[in-house]
N, C-alpha and C positions, 0 to 999 in steps of 0.2 A: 495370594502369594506376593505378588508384586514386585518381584524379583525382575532385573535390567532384562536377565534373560532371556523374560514371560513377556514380556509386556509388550502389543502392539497397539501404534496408532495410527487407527483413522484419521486424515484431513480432510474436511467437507471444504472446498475452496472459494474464494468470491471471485478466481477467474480463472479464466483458461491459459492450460499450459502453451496455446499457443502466444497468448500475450506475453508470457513470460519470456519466451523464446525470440519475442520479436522489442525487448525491452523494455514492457508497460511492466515495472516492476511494484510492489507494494508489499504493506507489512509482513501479510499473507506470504510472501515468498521470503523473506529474511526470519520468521518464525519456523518455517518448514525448514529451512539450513540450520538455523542452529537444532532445532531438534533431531534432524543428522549427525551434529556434530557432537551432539552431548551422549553418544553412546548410551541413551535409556530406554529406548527401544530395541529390541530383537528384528522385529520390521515396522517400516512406514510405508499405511499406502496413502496417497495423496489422491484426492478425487477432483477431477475436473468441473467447473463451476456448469449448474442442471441449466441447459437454454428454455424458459416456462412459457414464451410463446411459442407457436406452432412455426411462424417466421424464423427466429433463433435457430430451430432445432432444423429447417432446411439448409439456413447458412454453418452451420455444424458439419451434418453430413454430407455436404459438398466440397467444405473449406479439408474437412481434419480425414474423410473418409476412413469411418475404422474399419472398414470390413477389408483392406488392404493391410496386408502381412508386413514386418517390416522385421531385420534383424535382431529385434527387442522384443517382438512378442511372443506373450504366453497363450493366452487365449483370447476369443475376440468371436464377436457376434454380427449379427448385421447392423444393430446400434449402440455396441460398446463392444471395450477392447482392452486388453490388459496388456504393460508391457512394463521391461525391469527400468532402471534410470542405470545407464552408462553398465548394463549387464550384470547388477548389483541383482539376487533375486531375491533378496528382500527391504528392497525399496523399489517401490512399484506404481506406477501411476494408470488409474483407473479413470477412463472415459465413457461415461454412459448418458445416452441421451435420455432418458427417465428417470428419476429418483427411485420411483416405484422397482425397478429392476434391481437396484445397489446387492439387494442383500443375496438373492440368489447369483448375481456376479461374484461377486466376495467368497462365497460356497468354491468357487472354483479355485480358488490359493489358501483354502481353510481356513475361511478368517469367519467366525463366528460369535456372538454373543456370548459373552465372558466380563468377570470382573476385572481382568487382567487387559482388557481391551477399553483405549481412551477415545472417547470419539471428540475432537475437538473443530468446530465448524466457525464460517466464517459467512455464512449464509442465513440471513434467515425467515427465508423461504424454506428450507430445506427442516422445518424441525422434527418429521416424520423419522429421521434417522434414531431420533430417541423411544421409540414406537419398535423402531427393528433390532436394536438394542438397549433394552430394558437394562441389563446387569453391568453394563458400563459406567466408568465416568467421565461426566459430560460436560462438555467446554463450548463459551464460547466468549470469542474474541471478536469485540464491538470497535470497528474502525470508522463507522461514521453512522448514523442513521438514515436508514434507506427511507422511511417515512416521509422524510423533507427533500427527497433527490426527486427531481424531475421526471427521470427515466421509468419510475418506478409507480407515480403517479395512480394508474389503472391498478395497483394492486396493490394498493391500503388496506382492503381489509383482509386478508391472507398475510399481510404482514405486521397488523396488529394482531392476529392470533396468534404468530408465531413467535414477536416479540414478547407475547404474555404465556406462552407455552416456555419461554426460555428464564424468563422469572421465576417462574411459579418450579420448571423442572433442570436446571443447569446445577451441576456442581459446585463448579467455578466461572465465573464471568468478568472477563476485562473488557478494559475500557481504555482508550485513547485520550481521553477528552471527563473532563469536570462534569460536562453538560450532559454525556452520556452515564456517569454515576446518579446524576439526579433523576435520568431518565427510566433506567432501572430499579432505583430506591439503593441508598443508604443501607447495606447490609452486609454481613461479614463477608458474602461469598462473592463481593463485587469490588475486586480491586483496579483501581488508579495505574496503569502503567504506559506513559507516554510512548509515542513511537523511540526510534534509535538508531545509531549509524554506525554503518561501516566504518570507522574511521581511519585506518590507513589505506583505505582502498582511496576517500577523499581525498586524505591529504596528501596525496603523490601526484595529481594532475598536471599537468603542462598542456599552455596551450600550444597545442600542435594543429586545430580544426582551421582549416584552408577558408571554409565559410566564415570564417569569426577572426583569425588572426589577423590580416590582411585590413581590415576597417579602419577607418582613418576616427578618432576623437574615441574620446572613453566609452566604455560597453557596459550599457545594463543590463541584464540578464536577466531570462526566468527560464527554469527549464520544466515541466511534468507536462500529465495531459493538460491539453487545452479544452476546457468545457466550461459549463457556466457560472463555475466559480467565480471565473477571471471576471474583473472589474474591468469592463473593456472600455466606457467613456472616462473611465480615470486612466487607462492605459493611453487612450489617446490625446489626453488632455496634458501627460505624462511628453510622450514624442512631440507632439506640435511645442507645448514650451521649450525644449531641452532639444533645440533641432540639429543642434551641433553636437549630439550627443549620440551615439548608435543605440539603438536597441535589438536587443536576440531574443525572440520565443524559440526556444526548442523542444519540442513533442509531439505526442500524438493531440491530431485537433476532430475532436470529437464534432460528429454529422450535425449537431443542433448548433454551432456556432462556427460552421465553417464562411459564412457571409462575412460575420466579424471581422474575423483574420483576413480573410480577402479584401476588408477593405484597409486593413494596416498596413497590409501587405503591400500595396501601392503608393507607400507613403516612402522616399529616397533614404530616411535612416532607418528603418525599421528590417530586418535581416528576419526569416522564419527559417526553422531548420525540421522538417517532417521525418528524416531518416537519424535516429539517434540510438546506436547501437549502446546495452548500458555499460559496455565496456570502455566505451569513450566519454561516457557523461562527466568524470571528472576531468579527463582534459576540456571539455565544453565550459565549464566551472571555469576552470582557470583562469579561461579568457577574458571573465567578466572582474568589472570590474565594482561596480557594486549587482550583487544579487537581490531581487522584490518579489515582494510574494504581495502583488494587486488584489488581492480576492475581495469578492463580496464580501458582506459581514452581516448574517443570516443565523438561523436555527439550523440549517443545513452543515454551513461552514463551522460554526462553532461545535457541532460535534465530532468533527475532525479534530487533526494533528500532523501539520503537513510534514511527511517526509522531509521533504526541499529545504527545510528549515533548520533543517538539524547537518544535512547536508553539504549548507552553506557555512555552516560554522564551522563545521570538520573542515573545509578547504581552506578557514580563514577570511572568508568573505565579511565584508561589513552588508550587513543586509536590513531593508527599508520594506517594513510591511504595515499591510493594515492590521486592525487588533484580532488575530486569529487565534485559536485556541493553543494553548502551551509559550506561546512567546513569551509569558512573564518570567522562565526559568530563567532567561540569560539576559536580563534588567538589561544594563547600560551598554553591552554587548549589541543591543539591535535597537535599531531605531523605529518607533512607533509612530506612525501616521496615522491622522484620527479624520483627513482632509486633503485634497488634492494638493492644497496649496502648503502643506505640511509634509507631502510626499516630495515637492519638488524642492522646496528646503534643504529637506533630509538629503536630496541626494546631491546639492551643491555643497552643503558642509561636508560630505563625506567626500567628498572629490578636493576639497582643500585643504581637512584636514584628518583623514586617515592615515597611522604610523605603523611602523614595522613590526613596535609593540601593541599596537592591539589585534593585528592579525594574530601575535603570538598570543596573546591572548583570548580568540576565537579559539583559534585551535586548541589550546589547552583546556580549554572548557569545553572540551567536546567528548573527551575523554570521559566523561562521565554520564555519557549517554551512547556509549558502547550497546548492540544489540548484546552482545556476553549477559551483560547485564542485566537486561530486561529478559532474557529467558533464565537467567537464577531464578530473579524472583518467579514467575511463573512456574517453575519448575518444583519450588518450595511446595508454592500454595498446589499447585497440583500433586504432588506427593501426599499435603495433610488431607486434600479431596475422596484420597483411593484410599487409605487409611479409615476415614470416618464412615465409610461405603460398605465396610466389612462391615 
């Protein structure tokens, strides 16, 4: 049938809606709005990312407690919980501490195995969901390779099968990143679709932040998590040259590099900001005055597509990065550091000669990487997915 009216989707998530709610935002969560917003769903239930050590799943039921009722819920177990989003009852967000459990959860708001049902995941760990729903079509959306993260290390080979379960059985499969098209192969049902920005949410910031306005000399900036992307002896080899120069990290700083930052942190220009609600992130933006994206440059990082990046452009930011994946869109727009001593260049030329018209010209180029737009297309190619499925 396929009909807006029929049609619901599953989100299998790569995090939790507690993240969401405390600002760890990511593509995952501005793909799930726009498919609210695009009216082709009847319902969406969104599922909370599966915690797969026995660790995870204590700090779970301690942190989110679902077996506590809450003015939103539908139904709820001793380890998962269902409940609507802002009393909507069919948009719903589902928290289950097993994978294993999803389908007889799901039983309970009639959401069943059907051709009319997309399950589109973001996890993949999780490809068992293709096992519970056979007659779906199946999505997934590749933000970075978990194979080359750290975190994930101990569980290579569960994630090479499930990467080769997603080859071998996905409909449709994007991709953020070049590196991840090569990683899946070259084939029709593997498209190209970088990340995207809010862009007037960007470009209305003011700096208003008490922590950042207030700094005496110009502000570099970086704002997302802190983890081990960051290039942290070009970050400091960055503040000791440029000592007259403030530097801001703002975000969550993840447990394996908090020594790091503790030791920047000690350092008279360097400013860290750990409470970053994301309703304030573009006035946090504002204040800066060139934005950097330090990252490593790995098999990790390149199959990324940082947010940030797109982020700074929408503000009008002139931004100085290493060579990360998708910065070639916006050529002469951003400045390409290949070496420390090229990153501190960059950011003296931009400090003397950044104009009014090329912020105007960040921002107009940013326009075209609207999230709108990257859920069209997606929304195409999933259309011709349900279509060829009949």
């Amino acid at each position: 049938m396929n009909d807006r009216t029929q049609k619901t989707l599953l989100m299998i998530n790569m995090s939790f809606a507690y993240d969401w709610d405390h600002s760890i935002v990511n593509r995952n969560f501005h793909i799930l709005q726009q498919a609210r917003n695009s009216g082709e769903f009847a319902k969406i239930i969104s599922v909370d990312f599966f915690p797969f050590t026995w660790k995870k799943q204590v700090k779970y039921l301690l942190r989110d407690q679902p077996w506590k009722k809450n003015e939103h819920t539908i139904e709820q177990g001793n380890t998962w919980t269902l409940e609507t989003i802002e009393g909507n009852k069919n948009d719903i967000r589902a928290r289950v501490l097993r994978l294993r459990d999803l389908p007889k959860v799901l039983e309970k708001i009639q959401v069943e195995d059907s051709e009319d049902l997309v399950v589109w995941s973001y996890n993949p760990l999780a490809t068992d969901v293709f096992d519970f729903f056979p007659s779906a079509t199946h999505v997934f959306d590749a933000v970075d390779n978990w194979l080359e993260h750290g975190s994930y290390a101990a569980m290579k080979p569960q994630l090479e099968e499930g990467y080769q379960r997603i080859r071998e059985e996905a409909d449709c499969i994007f991709t953020v990143s070049q590196a991840m098209v090569d990683f899946f192969g070259k084939r029709d049902n593997v498209l190209y679709i970088p990340n995207g920005v809010d862009v007037d949410f960007f470009a209305n910031g003011r700096c208003t932040v008490p922590a950042i306005s207030g700094l005496k000399g110009p502000v570099i900036g970086y704002h997302g998590n802190i983890q081990s992307r960051v290039n942290f002896a070009l970050l400091e080899y960055l503040v000791d040259k440029h000592a007259d120069f403030q530097f801001v990290l703002a975000g969550f700083i993840w447990k394996e590099v908090k020594a790091q930052v503790a030791h920047l942190a000690k350092k008279p220009n360097v400013t860290i900001i750990t409470e970053t609600p994301y309703e304030e992130l573009p006035n946090i933006i504002a204040c800066f005055d060139i934005a950097i994206i330090p990252h490593t440059i790995d098999q990790f990082t390149q199959s990324m597509n940082p947010l940030k990046l797109y982020e700074y452009i929408a503000a009008g930011k002139p931004v100085i990065t290493t060579a990360v994946a998708g910065v070639e869109q916006f050529g002469d727009l951003v400045t390409l550091a290949v070496s420390p001593e090229d990153f501190s260049k960059g950011i003296e030329d931009v400090i003397q000669n950044d104009t009014v018209e090329q912020i105007e010209r960040r921002m107009q180029a940013a326009d075209a990487h609207r999230w709108e737009g990257r859920w069209a297309l997606m929304q195409e190619r999933l259309l011709e997915a349900m279509k060829h499925s009949q």
